[in-house]
C-alpha positions as CSV (number, residue, x, y, z in Angstrom):
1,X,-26.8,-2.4,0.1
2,X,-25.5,0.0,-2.5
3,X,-23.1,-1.4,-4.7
4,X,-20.7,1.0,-6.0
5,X,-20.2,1.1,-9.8
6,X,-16.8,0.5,-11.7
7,X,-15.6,3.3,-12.9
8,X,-14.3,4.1,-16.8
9,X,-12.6,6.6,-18.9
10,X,-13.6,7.5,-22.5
11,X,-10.6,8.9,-24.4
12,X,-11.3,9.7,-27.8
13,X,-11.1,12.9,-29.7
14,X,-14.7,12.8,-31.5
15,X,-17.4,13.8,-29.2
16,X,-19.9,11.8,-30.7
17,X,-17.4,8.3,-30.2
18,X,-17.2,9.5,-26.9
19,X,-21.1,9.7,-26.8
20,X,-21.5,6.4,-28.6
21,X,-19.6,4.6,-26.4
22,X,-21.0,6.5,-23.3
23,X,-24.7,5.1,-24.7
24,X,-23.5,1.5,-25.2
25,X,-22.3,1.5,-21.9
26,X,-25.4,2.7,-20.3
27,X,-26.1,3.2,-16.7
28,X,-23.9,0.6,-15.7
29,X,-20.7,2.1,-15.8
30,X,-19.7,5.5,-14.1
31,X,-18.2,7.4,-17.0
32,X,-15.1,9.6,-17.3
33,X,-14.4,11.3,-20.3
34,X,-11.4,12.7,-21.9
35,X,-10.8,14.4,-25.8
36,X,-6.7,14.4,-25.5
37,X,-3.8,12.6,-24.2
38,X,-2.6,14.9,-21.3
39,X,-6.0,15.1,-20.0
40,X,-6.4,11.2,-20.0
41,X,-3.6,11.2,-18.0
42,X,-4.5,13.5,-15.6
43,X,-7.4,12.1,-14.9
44,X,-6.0,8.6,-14.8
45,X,-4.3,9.5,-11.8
46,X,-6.9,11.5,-9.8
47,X,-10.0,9.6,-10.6
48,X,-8.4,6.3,-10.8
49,X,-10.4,4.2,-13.5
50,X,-10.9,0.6,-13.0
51,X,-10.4,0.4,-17.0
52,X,-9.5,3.1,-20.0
53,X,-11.1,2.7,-23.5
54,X,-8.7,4.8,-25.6
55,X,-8.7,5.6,-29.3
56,X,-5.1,5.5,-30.8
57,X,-5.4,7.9,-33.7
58,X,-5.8,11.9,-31.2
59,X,-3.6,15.1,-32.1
60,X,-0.7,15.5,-29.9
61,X,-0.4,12.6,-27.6
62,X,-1.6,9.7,-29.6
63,X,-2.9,6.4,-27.7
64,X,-0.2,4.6,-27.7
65,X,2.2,7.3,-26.1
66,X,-0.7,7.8,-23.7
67,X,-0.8,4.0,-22.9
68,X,3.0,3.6,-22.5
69,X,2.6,6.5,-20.2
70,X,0.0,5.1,-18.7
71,X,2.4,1.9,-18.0
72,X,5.6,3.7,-17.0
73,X,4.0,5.5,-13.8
74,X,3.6,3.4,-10.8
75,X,0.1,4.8,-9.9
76,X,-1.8,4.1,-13.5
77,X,0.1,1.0,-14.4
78,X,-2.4,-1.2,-13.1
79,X,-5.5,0.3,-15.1
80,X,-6.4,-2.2,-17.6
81,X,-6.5,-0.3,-21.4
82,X,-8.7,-1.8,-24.5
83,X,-7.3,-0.1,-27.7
84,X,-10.6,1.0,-29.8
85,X,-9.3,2.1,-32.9
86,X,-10.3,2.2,-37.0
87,X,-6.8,0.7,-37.5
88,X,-7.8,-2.7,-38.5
89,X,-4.1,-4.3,-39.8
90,X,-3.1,-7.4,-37.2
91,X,0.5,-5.4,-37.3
92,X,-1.7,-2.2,-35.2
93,X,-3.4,-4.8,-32.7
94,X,-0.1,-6.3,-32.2
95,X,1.5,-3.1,-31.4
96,X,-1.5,-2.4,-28.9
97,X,-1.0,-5.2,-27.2
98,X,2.7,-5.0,-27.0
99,X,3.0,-2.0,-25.6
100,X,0.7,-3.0,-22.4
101,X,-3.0,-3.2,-23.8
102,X,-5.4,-5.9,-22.7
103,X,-7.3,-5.4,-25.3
104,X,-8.1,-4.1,-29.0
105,X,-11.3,-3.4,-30.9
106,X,-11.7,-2.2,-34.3
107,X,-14.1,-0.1,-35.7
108,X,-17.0,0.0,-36.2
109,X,-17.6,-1.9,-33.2
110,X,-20.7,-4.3,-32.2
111,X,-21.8,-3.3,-29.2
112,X,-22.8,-6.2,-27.2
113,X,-19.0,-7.2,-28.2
114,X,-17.6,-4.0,-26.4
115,X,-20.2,-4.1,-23.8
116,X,-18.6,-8.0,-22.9
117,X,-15.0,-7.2,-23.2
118,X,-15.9,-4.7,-20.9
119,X,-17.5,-6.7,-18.4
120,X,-15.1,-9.5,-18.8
121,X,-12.0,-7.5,-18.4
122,X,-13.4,-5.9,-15.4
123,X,-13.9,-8.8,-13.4
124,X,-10.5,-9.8,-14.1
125,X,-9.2,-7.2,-13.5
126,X,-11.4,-7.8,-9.7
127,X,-9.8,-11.3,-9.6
128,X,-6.0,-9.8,-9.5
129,X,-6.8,-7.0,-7.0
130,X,-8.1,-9.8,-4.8
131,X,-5.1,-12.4,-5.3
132,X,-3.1,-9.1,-4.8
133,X,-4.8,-8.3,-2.0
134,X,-4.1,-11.7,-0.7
135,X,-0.5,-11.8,-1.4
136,X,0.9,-8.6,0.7
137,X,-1.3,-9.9,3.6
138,X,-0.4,-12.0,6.5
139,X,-1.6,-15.3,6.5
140,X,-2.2,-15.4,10.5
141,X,-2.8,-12.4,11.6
142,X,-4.7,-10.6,8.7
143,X,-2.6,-7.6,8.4
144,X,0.4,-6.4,6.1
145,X,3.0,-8.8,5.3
146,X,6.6,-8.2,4.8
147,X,6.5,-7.9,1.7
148,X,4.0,-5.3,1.7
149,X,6.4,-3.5,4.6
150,X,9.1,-3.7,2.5
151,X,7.3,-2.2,-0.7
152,X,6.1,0.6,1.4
153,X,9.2,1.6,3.3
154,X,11.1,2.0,-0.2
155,X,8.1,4.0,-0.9
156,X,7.8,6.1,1.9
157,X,11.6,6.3,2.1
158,X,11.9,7.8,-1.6
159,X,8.8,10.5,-1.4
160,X,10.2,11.8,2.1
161,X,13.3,11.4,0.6
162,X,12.2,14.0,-2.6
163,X,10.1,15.5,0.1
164,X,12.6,16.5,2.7
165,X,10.1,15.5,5.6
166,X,10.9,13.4,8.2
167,X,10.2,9.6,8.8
168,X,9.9,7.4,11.9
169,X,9.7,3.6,12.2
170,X,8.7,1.2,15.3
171,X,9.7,-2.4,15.3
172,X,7.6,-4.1,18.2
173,X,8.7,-7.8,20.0
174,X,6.4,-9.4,21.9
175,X,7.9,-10.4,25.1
176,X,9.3,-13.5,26.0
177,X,6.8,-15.2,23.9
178,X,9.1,-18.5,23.0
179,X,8.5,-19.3,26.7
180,X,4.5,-18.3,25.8
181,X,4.0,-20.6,23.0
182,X,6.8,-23.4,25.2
183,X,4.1,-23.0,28.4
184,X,0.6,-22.2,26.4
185,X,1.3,-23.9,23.2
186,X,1.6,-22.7,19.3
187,X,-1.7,-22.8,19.3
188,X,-2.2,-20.2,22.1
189,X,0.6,-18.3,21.0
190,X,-0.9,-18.0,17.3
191,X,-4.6,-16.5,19.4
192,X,-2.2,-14.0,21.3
193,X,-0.2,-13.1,17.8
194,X,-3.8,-12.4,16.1
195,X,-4.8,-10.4,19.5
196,X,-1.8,-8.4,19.3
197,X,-1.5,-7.5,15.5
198,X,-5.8,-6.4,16.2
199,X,-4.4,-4.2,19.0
200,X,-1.7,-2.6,16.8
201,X,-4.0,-1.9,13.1
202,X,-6.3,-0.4,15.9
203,X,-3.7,1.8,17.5
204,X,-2.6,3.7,14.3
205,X,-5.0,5.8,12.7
206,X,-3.5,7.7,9.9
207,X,-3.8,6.2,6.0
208,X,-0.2,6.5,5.3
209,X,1.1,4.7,8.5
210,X,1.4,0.9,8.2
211,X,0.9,-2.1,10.6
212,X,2.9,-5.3,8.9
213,X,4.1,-8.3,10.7
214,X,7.9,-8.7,10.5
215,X,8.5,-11.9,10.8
216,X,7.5,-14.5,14.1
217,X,6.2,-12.2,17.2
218,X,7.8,-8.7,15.6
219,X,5.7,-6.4,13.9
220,X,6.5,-3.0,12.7
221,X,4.8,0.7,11.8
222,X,6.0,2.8,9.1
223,X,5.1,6.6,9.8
224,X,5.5,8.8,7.4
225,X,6.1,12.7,8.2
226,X,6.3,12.0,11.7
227,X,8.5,13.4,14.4
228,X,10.2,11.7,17.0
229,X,8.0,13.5,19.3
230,X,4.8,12.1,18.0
231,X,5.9,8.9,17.0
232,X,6.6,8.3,20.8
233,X,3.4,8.9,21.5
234,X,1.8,6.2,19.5
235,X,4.6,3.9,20.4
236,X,3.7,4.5,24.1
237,X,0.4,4.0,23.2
238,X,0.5,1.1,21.9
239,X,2.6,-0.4,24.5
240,X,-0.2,0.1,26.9
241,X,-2.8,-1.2,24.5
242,X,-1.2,-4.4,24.7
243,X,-1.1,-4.3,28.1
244,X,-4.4,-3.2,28.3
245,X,-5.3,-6.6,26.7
246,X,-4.5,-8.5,30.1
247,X,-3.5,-11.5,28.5
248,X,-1.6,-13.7,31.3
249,X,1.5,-14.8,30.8
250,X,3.0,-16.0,34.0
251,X,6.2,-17.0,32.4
252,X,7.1,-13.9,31.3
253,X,9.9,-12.0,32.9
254,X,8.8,-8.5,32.3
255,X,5.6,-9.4,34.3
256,X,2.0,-11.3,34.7
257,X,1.0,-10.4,31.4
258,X,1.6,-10.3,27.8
259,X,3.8,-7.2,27.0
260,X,5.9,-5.6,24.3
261,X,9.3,-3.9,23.9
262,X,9.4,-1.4,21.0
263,X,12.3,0.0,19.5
264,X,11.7,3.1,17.1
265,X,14.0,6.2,15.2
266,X,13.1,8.9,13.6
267,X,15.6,10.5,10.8
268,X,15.4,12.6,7.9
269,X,16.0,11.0,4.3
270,X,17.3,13.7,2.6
271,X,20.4,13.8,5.0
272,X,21.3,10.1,4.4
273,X,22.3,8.4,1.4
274,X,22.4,4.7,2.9
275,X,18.6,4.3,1.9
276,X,15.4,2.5,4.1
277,X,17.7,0.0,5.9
278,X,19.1,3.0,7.8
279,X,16.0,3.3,9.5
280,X,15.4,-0.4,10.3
281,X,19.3,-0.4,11.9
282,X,18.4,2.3,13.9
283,X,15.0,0.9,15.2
284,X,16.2,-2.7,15.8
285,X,19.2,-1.7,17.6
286,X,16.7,0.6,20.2
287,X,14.8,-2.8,20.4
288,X,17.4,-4.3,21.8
289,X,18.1,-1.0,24.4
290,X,14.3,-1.8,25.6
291,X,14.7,-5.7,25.9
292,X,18.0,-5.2,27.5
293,X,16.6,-2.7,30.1
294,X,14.1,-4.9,31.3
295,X,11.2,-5.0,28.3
296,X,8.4,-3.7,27.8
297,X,9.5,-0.2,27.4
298,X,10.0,2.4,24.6
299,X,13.9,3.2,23.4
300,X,14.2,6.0,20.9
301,X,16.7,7.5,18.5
302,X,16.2,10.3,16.3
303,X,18.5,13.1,14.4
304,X,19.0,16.3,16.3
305,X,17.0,18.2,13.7
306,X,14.2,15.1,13.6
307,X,12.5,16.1,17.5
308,X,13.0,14.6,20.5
309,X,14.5,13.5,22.3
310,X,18.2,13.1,21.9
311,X,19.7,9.2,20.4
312,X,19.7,6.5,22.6
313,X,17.0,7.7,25.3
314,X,15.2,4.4,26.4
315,X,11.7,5.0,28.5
């Protein structure tokens, strides 16, 4: 099995640091290399580094503006930063450090010292990802949690928002399911939660749409520059995917199996100035349309300008 190799970016304005450093490093390391501060940057956010080794003292952008740079944008803050720098007073390191290093090194540097700080701070740094990991997941059923959810629908919100694109949201109840876990059992109804959620991180395809659990048998699937008319479609779909999973459920009064109701809307951020919880009104309240209309059915709203079909259609 190939392992892949962490990836690092060199910033330093001397080639031959940059080569140094390169050479002490070795064949461990994929290497990235940059000889200013705007091109750190950019290449901070396309190549994503697991770590930057950046020299403070560079012509136009020094290290430290880089760094706070690096810490102010949402997409680099997370890239761990070791200062390696000839500026030896404790009042430098301290300033490193303050302003969102991990890490400083004078020069001239030993380098079995850098090559350990590296290694160290890079399995750290593999140690948070994986707690991080951990946290925005759902303990049950493996998949996004609400907090993730709620992270990513401010997130998604914001860029359609600047975007003008539109954005579409399903909330999904699995039916009758107090009398499920009341007839099965919790620990039955915790298998058919787990067989669900599977069903639904299945069912959607796209890397920018999101399957979270919402809280007890409602889960929910953020869609970003979507239209009502295709957002329908993979609601539908999944509506018959769980179906499709012919789990019984003779108590259940929308029929012999286990079933959802989904509720979904589809507006455009730019026209609203409410925020995300517009979205989640609108959905939840459609939710209730399809339970109230029998369950296990599809209810819709959307914005004229947002596609099909017109607010308030329930399937």
């Amino acid at each position: 099995m190939t392992v892949e190799k962490h990836r690092i970016l060199i910033v330093d304005d001397a080639a031959t640091n940059i080569e140094i450093l390169n050479e002490v490093l070795g064949a461990e390391y994929d290497s990235l290399f940059a000889m200013d501060g705007v091109t750190a940057l950019r290449l901070a956010v396309e190549q994503e580094p697991d770590l930057i080794l950046l020299d403070v003292v560079m012509p136009g952008l020094d290290g430290h503006e880089v760094c706070r740079r690096l810490k102010a944008d949402p997409r680099t803050k997370g890239i761990p930063v070791i200062f390696i720098s000839g500026l030896s007073d404790e009042s430098d390191e301290a300033k490193g450090l303050e302003i969102g290093a991990i890490d400083y090194i004078t020069k001239p540097f030993s380098p079995p010292i850098v090559r350990a700080r590296v290694r160290n701070h890079l399995q750290l740094k593999r140690y948070q990802d994986m707690l991080e990991r951990l946290l925005v997941l759902d303990g049950l059923t493996g998949i996004a949690n609400r907090r993730r959810f709620d992270e990513a629908l401010e997130h998604e919100w914001l860029r359609s928002r600047r975007q003008g694109t539109t954005m579409s949201l399903i909330i999904i109840d699995v039916d009758c399911f107090k009398l499920y876990n009341d007839n099965y059992g919790h620990a039955a109804g915790d298998e058919c939660l787990k067989r669900v959620a599977n069903v639904l991180a299945e069912g959607v395809h796209r890397p920018s749409d999101l399957v979270a659990r919402y809280g007890g048998e409602e889960f929910v699937v953020i869609m970003p520059e979507t239209d009502a008319a295709g957002a329908i479609v993979i609601a539908e779909t999944l509506r018959r995917s769980v179906l499709a999973m012919a789990q019984p459920h003779a108590f259940s009064t929308a029929g012999t199996v286990v079933s959802v109701s989904i509720g979904g809307a589809t507006i455009i951020p730019a026209h609203h100035t409410q925020g995300a919880e517009e979205l989640v009104k609108l959905a939840d309240t459609r939710l209730y349309e399809a339970k109230n209309a029998g369950r296990n059915r599809v209810a819709w709203a959307a914005q004229p300008d947002a596609g099909t079909p017109p607010v308030g259609e329930v399937f």
